[in-house]
N, C-alpha and C positions, 0 to 999 in steps of 0.2 A: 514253713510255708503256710500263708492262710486258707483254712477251707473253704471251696467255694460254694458250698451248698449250708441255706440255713437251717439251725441246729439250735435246740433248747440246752440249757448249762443251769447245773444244781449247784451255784457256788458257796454251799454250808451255810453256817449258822453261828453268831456270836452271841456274849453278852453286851447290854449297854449298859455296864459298870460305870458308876459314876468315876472312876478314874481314868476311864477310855473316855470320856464326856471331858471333864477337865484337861485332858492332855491336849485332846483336838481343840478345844476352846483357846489355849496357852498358844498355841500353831497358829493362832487366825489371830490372836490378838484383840478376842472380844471375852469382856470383863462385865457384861450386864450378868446384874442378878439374877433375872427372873428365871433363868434354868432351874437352877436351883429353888427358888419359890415356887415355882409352880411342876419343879418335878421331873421338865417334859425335855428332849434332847433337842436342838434345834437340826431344823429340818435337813443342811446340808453337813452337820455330821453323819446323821446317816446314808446319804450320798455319796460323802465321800469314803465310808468304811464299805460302799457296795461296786464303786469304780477298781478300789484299790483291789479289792478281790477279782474283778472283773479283769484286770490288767495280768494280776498274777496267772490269771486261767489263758488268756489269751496271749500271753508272750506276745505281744508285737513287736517289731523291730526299735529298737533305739530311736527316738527321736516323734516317734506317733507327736499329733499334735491334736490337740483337744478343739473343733471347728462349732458342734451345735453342743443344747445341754436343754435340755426341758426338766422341769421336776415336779410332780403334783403330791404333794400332802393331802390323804384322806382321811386317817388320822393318825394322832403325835404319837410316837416312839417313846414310852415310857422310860426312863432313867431304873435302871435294873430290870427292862424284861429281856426277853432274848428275843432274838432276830434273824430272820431266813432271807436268804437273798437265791431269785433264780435269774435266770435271764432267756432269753431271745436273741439272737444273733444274726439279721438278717445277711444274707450273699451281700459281697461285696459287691461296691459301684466302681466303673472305671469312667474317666471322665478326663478328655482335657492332657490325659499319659499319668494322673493324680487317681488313688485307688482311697475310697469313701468306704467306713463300717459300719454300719450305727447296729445299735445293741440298746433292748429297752428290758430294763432292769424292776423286778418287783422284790418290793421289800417289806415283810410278814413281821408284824411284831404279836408274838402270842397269838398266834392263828389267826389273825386277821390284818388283810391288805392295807400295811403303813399312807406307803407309798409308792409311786411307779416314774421311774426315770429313762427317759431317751436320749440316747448320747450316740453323737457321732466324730469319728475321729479319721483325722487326714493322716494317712500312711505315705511317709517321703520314701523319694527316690533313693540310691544310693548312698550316690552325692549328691549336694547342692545348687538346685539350677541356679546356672551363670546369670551374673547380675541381678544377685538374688534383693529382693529390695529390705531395707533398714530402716530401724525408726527414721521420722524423717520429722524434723524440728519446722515448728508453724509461728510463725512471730504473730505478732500482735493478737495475742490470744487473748477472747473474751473473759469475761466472770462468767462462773459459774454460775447457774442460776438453777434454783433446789429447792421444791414444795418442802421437802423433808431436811432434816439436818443431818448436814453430808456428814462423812466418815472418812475422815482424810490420814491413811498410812504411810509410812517408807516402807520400802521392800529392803531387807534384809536377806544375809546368805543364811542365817542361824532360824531365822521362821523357814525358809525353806528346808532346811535340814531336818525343822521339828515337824513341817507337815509333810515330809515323806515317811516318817517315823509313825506319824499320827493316822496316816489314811493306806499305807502301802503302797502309796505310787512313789515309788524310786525313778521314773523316769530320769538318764544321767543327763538329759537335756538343762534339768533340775538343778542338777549336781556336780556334775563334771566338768570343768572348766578346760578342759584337753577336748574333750569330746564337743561339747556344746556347740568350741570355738570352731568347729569343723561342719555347723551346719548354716542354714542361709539366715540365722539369725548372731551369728560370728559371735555368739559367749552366750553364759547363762540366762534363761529366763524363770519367772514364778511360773509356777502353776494356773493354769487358768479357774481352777476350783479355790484356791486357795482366793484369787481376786474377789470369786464370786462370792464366796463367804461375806465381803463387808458389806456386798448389798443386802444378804441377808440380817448380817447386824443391824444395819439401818432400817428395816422393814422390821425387825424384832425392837429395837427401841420407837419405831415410831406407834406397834401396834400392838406388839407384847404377845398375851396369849394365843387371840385371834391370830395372828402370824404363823404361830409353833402349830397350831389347829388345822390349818388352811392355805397355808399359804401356798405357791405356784409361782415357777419362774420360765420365761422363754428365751434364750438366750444366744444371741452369736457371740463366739469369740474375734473380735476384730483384729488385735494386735497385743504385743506381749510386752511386760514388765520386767523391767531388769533391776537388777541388786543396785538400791543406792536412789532407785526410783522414789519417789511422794504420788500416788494417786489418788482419787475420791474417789465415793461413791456417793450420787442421784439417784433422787427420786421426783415427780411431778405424778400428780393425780391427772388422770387421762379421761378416764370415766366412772360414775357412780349410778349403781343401779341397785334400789330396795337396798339387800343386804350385801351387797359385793361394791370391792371396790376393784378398779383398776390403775396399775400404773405404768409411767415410761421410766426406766430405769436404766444406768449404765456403770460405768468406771470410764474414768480417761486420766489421764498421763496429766499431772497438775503444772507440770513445766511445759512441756510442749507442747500440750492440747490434744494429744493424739488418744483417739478415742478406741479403748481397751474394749470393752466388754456394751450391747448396745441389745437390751430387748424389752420383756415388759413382765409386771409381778403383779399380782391378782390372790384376794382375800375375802371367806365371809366375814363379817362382822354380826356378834351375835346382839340380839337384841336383851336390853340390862330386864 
């Protein structure tokens, strides 16, 4: 049963070995250098090594679904330092007969504030509300249209296998194809972190260090990814100010248009 009064969580302390950096990399299916050049762990590995413990501590029920996700980089996670994760756990919401969590997660690399994540997750019912809705196929779907160059993947069952391995989230919503099929989404989905990753690859190739340094994501999860899926990831430049930039960013479904993942990413740029 979840508690209803908020409550601070010491969820311990890792390294970021560079073999923990490469695994989670192999998991998302991003192969840019510049980790390695420049040292520095990209931002939603650490995120996701601070959910995955998050989840472990919290037990929630099979099937939690991942709804918001904010992430601020203050500064980069060094590749070999060590790493503290605490959190906050605000009282849950009830809403609608739907019970809301959100939990804002700080993460310490060498005594100093990496980064800080707020994450909110939908806890289902049971069962499955009747007439639960399903992807739902859009014909005549537009082109893409992308300041940045997209990042277009298939969803695989064996990346999900490796980013449950990679981050701790074994959610069997994930994984179980028995189970899955028993919720309103009637079979496996990815991860929603694991989508979010290729916008972050796309903001890491389009900006590189500056990214790993700075960067920040706002995000809803709109709808989920299934094994055998093709999705991209956008970007569009929204606004520029001095040394920051802004963007509108997403993921959506490249066969059906159905738009996955829909918020906005934000960076300093340092002056050469």
């Amino acid at each position: 049963m979840l508690v209803e009064v908020e409550r601070n969580l010491d969820l311990g302390s890792f390294d970021a070995t560079q073999d923990s950096v490469d695994e989670y990399l192999r998991s998302v299916g991003d192969a840019l250098p510049v980790y390695k050049e420049t040292g520095l762990a990209p931002p939603l590995y650490s995120a996701a090594s601070a959910l995955g413990a998050l989840l472990r501590e919290l037990a929630l029920p099979p099937g939690a679904i991942h709804s918001l996700q904010e992430i601020e980089t203050l500064t980069p996670v060094v590749i070999g330092n060590s790493v503290k994760i605490s959190a906050l756990v605000e009282k849950p919401r009830r809403r609608a007969g739907l019970e809301f969590i959100t939990v804002v997660c700080s993460v310490e690399s060498d005594g100093a504030l990496a980064l800080t994540l707020k994450s909110t997750v939908l806890v289902p019912s049971q069962e499955p509300p009747a007439g639960a809705p399903r992807d739902i196929n859009v014909q005549g779907i537009e082109s893409l249209k992308s300041g940045l160059d997209v990042i277009s993947k298939e969803i695989k069952q064996e990346d999900l296998n490796a980013y449950a391995k990679a981050s701790g989230d074994d959610n069997p919503l994930h994984l179980d194809p028995e189970f899955a099929a028993k919720t309103q989404f009637g079979g496996i989905i990815a991860h929603g972190m694991l989508t979010l990753a290729f916008v972050s690859e796309m903001m890491t190739a389009a900006h590189g260090r500056d990214w790993l340094e700075s960067g920040g994501l706002r995000v809803r999860f709109k709808g989920a990814a299934r094994v055998g899926d093709r999705v991209e990831a956008w970007g569009n430049l929204a606004k520029e100010y001095e040394q920051t930039l802004g963007y509108s960013v997403g993921v959506r479904n490249s066969t059906s248009g159905q738009e996955l993942i829909a918020g906005t990413a934000g960076l300093a740029i340092k002056q050469e």
